[in-house]
KENUSE-94954 format. One record per residue (C-alpha): y negated, z negated, x; residue number from 1. Coordinates in nm, 4 decimals, padded with zeros to 6 digits. Layout:
// residues N
{{Y Z X} NUM}
...
// end
This chain:
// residues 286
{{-01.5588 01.0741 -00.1112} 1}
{{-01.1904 01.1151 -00.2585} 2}
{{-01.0546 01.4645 -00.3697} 3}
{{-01.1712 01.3515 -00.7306} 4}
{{-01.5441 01.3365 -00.6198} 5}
{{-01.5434 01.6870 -00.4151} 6}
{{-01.3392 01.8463 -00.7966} 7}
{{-01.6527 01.6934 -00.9790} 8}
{{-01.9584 01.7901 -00.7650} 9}
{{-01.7805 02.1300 -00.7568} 10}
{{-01.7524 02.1691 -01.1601} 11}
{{-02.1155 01.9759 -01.2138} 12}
{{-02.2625 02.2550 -01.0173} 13}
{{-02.0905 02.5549 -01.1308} 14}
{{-02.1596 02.4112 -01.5518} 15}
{{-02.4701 02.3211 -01.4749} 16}
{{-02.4214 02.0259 -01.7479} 17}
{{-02.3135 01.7374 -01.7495} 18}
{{-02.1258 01.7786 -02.0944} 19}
{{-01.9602 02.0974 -01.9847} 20}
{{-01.8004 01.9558 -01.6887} 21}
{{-01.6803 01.6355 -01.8349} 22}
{{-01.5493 01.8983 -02.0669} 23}
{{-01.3865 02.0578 -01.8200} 24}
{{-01.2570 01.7466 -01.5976} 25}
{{-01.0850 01.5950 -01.9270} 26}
{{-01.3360 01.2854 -01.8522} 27}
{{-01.6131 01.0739 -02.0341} 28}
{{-01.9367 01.1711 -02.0028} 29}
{{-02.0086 00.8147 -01.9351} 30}
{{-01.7037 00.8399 -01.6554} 31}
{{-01.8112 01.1232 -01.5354} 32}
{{-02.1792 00.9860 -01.4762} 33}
{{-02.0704 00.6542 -01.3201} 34}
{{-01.8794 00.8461 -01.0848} 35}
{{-02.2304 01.0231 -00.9678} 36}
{{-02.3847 00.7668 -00.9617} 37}
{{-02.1349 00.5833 -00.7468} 38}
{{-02.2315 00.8591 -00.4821} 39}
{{-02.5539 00.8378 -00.5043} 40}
{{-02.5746 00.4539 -00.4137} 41}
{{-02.3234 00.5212 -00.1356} 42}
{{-02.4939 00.7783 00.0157} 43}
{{-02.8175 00.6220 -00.0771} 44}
{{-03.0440 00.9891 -00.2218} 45}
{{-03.0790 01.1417 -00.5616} 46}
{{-02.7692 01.4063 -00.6111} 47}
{{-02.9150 01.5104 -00.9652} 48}
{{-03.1779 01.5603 -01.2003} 49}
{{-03.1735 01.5907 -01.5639} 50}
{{-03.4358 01.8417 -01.7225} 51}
{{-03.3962 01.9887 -02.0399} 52}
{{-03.2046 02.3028 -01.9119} 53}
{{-02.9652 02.1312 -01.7535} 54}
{{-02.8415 01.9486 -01.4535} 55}
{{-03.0647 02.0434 -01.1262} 56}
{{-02.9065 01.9475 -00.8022} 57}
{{-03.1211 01.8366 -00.5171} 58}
{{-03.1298 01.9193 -00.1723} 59}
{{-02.9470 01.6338 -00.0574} 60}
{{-02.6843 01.7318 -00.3474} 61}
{{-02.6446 02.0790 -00.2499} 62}
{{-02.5383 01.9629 00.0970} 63}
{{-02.2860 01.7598 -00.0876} 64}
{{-02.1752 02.0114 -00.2954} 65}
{{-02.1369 02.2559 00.0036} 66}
{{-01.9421 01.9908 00.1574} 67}
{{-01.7085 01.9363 -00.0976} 68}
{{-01.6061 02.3089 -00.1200} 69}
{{-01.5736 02.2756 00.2337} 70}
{{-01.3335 01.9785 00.2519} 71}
{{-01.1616 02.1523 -00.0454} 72}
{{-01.0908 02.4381 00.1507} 73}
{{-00.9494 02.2022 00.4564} 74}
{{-00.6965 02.0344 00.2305} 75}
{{-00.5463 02.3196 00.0669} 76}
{{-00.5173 02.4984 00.4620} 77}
{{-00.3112 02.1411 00.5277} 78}
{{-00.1139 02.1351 00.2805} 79}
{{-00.0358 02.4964 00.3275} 80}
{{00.0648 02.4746 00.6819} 81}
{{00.2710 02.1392 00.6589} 82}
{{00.4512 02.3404 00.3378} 83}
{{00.5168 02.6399 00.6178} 84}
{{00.6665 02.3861 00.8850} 85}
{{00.9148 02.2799 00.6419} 86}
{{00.9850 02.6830 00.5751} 87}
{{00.9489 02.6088 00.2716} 88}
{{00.7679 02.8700 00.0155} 89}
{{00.5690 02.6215 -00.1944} 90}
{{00.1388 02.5436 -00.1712} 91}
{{-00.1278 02.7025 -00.3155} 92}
{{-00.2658 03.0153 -00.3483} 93}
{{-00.5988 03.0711 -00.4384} 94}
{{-00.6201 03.4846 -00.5744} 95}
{{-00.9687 03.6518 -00.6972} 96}
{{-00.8693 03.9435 -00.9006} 97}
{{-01.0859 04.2097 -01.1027} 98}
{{-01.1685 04.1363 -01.4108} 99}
{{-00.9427 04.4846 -01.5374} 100}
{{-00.6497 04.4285 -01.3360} 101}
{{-00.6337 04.0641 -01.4640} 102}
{{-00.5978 04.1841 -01.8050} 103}
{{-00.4028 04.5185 -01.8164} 104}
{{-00.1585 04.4318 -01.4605} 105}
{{-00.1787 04.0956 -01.3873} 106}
{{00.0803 03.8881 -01.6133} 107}
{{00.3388 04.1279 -01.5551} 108}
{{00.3018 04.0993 -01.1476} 109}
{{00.2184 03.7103 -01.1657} 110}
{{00.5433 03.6532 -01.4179} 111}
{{00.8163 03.7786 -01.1586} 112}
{{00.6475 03.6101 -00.8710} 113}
{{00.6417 03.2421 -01.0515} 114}
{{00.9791 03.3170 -01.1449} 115}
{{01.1263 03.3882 -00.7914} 116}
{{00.8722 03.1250 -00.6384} 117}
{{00.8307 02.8460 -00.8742} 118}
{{00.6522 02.5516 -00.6248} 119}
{{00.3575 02.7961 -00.5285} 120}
{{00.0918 02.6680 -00.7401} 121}
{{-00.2245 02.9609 -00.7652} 122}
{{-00.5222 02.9092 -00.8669} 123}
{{-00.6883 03.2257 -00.9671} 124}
{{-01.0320 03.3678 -01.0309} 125}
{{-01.1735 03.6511 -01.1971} 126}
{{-01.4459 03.8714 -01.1912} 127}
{{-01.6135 04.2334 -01.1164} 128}
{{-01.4652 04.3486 -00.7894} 129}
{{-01.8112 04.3175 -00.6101} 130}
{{-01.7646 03.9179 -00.6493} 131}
{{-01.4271 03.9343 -00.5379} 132}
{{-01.5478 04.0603 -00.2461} 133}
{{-01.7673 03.8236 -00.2106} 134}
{{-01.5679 03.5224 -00.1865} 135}
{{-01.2922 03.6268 -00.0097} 136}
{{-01.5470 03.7169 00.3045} 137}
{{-01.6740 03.3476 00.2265} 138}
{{-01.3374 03.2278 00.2748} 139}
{{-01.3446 03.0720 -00.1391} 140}
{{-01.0102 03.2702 -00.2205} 141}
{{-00.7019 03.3511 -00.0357} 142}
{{-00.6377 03.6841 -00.1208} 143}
{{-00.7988 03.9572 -00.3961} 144}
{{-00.7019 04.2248 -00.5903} 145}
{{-00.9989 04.4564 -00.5739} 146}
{{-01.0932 04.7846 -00.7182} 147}
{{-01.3428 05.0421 -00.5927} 148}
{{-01.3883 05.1161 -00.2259} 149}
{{-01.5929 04.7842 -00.0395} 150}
{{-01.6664 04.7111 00.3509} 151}
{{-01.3731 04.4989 00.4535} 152}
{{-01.2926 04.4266 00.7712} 153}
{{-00.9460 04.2477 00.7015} 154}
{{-00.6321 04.4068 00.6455} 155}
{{-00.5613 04.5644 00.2799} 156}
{{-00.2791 04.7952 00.0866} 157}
{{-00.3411 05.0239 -00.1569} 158}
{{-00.2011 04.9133 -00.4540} 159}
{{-00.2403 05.2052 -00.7022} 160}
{{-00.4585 05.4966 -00.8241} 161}
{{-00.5755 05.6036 -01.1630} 162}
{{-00.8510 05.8670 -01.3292} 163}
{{-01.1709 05.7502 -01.4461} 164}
{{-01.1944 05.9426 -01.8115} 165}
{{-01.3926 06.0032 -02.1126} 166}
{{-01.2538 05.8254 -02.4252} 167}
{{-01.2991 05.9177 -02.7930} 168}
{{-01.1749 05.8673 -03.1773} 169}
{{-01.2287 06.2299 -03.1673} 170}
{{-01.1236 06.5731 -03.0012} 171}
{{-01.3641 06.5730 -02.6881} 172}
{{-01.5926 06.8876 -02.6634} 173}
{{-01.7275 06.8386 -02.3895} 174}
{{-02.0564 07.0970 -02.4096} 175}
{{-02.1237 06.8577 -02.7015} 176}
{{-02.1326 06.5824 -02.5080} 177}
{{-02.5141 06.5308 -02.4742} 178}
{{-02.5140 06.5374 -02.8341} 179}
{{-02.2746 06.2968 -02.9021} 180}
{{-02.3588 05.8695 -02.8954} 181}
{{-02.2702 05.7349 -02.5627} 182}
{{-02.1359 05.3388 -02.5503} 183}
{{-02.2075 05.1867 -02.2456} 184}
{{-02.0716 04.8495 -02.1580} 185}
{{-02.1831 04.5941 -01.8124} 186}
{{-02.0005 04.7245 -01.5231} 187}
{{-01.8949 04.7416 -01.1844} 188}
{{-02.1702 04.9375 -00.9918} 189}
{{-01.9544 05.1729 -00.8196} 190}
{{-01.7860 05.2574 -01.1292} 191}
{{-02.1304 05.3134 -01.3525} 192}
{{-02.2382 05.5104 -01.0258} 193}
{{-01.9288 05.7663 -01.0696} 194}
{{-01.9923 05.8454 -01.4106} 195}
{{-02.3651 05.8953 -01.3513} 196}
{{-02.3365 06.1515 -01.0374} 197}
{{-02.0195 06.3129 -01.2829} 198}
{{-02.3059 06.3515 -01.5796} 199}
{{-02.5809 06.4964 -01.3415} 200}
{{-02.3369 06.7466 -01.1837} 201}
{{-02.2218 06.8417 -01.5237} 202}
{{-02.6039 06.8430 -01.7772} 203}
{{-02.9406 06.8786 -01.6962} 204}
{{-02.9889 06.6290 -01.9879} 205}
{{-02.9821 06.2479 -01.9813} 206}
{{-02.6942 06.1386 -02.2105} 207}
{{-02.7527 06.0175 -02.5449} 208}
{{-02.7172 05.6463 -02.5083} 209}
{{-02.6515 05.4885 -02.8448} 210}
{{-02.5625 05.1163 -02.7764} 211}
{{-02.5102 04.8798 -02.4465} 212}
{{-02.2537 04.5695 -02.4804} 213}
{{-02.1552 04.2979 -02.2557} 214}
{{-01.8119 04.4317 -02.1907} 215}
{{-01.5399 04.6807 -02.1650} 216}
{{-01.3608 04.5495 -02.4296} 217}
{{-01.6195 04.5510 -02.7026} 218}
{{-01.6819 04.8765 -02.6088} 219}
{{-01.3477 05.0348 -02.6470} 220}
{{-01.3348 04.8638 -02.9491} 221}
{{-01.6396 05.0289 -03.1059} 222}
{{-01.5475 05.3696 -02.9621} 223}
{{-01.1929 05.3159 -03.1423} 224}
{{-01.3764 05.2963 -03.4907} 225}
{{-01.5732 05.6283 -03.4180} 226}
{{-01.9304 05.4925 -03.2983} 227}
{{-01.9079 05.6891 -02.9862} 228}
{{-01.7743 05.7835 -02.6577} 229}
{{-01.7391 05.5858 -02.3849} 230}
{{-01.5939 05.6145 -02.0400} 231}
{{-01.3061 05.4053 -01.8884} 232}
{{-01.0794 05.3379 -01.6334} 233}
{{-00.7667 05.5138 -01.7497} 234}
{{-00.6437 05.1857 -01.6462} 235}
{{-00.7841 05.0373 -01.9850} 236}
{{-00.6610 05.3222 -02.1921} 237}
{{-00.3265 05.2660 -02.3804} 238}
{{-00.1304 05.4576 -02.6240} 239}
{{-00.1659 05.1861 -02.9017} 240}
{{-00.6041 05.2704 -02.8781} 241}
{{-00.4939 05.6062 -03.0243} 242}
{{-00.8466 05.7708 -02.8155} 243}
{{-00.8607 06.1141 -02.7145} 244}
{{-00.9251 06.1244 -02.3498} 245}
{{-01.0486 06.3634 -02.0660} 246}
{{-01.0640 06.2834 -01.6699} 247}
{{-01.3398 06.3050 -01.5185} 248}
{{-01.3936 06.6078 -01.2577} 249}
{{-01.5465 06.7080 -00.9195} 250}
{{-01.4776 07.0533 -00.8181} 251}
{{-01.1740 07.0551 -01.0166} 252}
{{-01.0226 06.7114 -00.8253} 253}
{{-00.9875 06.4062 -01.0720} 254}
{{-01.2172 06.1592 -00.9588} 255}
{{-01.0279 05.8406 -00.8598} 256}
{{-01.0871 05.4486 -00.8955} 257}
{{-00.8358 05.2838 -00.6304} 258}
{{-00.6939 04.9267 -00.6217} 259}
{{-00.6125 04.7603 -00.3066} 260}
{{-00.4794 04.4173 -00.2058} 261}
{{-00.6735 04.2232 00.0437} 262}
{{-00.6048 03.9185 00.2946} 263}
{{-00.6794 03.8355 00.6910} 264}
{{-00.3799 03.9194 00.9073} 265}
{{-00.3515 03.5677 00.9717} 266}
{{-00.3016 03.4863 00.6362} 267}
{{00.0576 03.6429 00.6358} 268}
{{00.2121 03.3744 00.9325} 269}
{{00.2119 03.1224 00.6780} 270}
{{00.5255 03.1719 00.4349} 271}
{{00.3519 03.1685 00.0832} 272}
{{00.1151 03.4211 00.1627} 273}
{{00.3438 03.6128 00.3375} 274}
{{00.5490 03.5787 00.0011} 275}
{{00.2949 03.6630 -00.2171} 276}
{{00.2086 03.9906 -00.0216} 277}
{{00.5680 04.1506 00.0047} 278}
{{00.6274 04.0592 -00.3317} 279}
{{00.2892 04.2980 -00.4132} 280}
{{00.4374 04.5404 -00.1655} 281}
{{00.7564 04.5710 -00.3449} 282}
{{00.6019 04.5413 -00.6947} 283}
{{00.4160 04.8830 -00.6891} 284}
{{00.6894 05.0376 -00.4362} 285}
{{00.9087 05.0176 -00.8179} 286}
// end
């Protein structure tokens, strides 16, 4: 199997069609199918199925598949480590990063660091900080960008600190607040779980819950035309949303969402990680 064949089993399985990744590979469905079928008569089993929802993978393809991220993940350690023999500060970073930080912090920390390191190629992922967490305890991504307090076992900085808050078009009263329409968006857990125990310390009243969207976005958006209220990481909250806000409270303390940088120790002996992470360092020492 060449590096081409691990990239397709890889995208097959993840789009689940075989239009989406040929899509996605810049290739032919026709290419694209040969080149399955080229594995399947070299490894002599059935790799897929076709069924009307999609591409199903067998068991014999799922091993492949599993292999593939595995040899993936080999490569990318070699080239890495024959890159840090040379001292050289070039290879490839894989990064998972919240789905929030990616949008309101990330090109602003990512644009200085491909400046001062041009020949470090990343490859980055996003997604709610639970998945982050996820795949860099698999071993999938190099380093994350997390929010939220998670069991980790490797080393991690704190990175920064902000309020979670209460966002409206309006002046926020907030013994009104059960009467007012509540906008609630998909979330991280933790996050939905901070706001809940902040309403049930605060009403003996279940909140009036007007209208549930996919995401944050969407839902900043309607609370910025006056359907509701909504609450946020002040992370997400800028002056240009012209929203009235007020931080959430325990006992008087602000109640806090952190974000932390994670990686194993190990990580940092090889120069482009070790790049990467005092560039961070410095970043938010600004």
């Amino acid at each position: 199997m060449s590096e081409k064949d691990w990239q397709i089993l890889i995208t097959l399985h993840e789009e689940g069609t075989i239009t989406k990744a040929a899509r996605k590979m810049y290739m032919s469905q026709p290419a694209l199918t040969y080149r399955i079928q080229q594995l399947e008569e070299r490894f002599n089993c059935k790799i897929i199925l076709r069924s009307n929802k999609g591409t199903l993978f067998t068991t014999s393809g799922e091993y492949l598949v599993q292999y593939a991220k595995k040899m993936q993940k080999e490569l990318i350690k070699v080239q890495n480590t024959l890159e840090n023999l040379n001292n050289n500060i070039q290879g490839i970073l894989q990064i998972g990063v919240s789905d929030i930080f990616a949008l309101y912090k990330l090109p602003s920390l990512l644009e200085g660091f491909v400046a001062k390191y041009p020949n470090v190629s990343i490859k980055l992922t996003t997604a709610w900080s639970t998945e982050i967490l996820r795949l860099i305890q698999n071993e999938d991504i190099h380093i994350a960008i997390s929010r939220g307090e998670h069991q980790w076992q490797g080393d991690k900085i704190l990175l920064d600190q902000e309020t979670i808050c209460i966002a409206s078009r309006h002046p926020i009263q907030l013994d009104e607040l059960p009467n007012m329409n509540l906008i609630t968006y998909k979330t991280d857990s933790q996050i939905l779980t901070m706001f809940n125990d902040w309403w049930k310390d605060n009403y003996s009243m279940p909140p009036h819950s007007f209208m549930q969207v996919d995401g944050m976005m969407t839902c900043k958006g309607l609370v910025k035309k006056g359907l509701g209220y909504g609450f946020f990481p002040k992370i997400c909250i800028e002056e240009s949303d012209q929203l009235y806000t007020t931080d959430l409270t325990k006992n008087g303390i602000p109640l806090i969402r952190d974000t932390w940088l994670l990686y194993r120790k190990e990580l940092k002996e090889l120069n482009v990680f070790h790049a990467f992470i005092e560039y961070v360092k410095d970043y938010y020492k600004q």
